[in-house]
C-alpha positions in Angstrom: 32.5 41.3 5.3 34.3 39.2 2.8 34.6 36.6 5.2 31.2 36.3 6.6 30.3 36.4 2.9 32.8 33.2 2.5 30.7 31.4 5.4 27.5 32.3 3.8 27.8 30.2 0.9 30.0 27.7 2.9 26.8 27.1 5.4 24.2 26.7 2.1 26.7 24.5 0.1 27.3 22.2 2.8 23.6 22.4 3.3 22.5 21.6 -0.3 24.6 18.7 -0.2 23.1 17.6 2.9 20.1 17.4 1.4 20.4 15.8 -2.0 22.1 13.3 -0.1 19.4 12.9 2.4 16.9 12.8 -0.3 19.2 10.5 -2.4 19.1 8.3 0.5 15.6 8.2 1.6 14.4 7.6 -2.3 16.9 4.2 -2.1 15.1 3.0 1.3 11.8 3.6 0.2 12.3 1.6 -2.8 13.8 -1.1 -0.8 10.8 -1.1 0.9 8.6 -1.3 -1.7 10.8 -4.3 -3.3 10.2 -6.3 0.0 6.6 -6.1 0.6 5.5 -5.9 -3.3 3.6 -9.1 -2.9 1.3 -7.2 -0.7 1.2 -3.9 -2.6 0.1 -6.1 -5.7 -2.0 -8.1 -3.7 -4.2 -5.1 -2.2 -5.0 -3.7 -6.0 -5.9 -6.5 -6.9 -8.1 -6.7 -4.3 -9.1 -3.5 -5.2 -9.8 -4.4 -8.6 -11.8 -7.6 -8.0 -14.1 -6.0 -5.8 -15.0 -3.1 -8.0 -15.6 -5.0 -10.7 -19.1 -5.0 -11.6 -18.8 -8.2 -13.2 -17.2 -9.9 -10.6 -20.2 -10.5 -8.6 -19.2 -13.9 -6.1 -17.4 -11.9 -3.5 -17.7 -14.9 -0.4 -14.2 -15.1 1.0 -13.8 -18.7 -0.4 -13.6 -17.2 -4.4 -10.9 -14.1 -3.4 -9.2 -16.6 -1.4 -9.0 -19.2 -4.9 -7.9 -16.1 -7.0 -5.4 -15.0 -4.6 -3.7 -17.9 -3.3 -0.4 -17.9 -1.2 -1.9 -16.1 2.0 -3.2 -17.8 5.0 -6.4 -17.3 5.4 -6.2 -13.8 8.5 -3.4 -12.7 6.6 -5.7 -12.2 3.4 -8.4 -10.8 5.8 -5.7 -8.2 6.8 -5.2 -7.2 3.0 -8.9 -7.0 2.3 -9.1 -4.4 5.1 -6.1 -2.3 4.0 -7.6 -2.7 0.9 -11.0 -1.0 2.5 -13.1 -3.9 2.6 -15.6 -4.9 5.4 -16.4 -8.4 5.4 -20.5 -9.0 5.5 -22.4 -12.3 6.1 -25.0 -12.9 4.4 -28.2 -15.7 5.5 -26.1 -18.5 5.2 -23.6 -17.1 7.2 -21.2 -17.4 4.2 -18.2 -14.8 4.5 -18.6 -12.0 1.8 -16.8 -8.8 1.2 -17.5 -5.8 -0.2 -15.6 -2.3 -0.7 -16.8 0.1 2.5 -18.0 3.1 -0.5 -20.2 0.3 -1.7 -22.2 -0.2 1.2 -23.4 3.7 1.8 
């Protein structure tokens, strides 16, 4: 009895530690992660801020690309989409983009 008792706590010990460690761990990758692609988490509120700004009313790819420089031109397209843009042209086939909730 006194021995199974023993392994009991043994087992969920080990086990505990096993997972503070894991979790330990898993909270240093993920902030890795966030350090190396912070540009792009920046970039994509900002995106998102821009475009609901009610103010902010030239939205033609040309003006986001001026406010947000650094990005090749698909590689901002890519960020306005996770963002949840869709891009819209309008008569003079001039690029424009818009948040998706907008346009319902």
């Amino acid at each position: 009895m006194v021995i199974g008792i023993f392994t009991l706590l043994g087992t969920v010990f080990g086990g505990l530690i096993t997972y503070f460690l894991q979790k330990q761990k898993f909270e240093h990758e993920f902030s890795i992660l966030q350090e190396n692609n912070k540009t792009e988490f920046i970039a994509e509120n900002t995106i998102k801020q821009l475009l609901m700004d009610e103010d902010y009313t030239d939205r033609t790819f040309s003006k986001i690309q001026k406010h947000l420089g650094g990005f090749e031109p698909d590689e901002l397209r890519k960020l306005l989409v996770r963002s949840g843009a869709i891009r819209i042209y309008n008569e003079n086939n001039e690029e424009f983009w818009r948040l998706l909730k907008e346009n319902k």
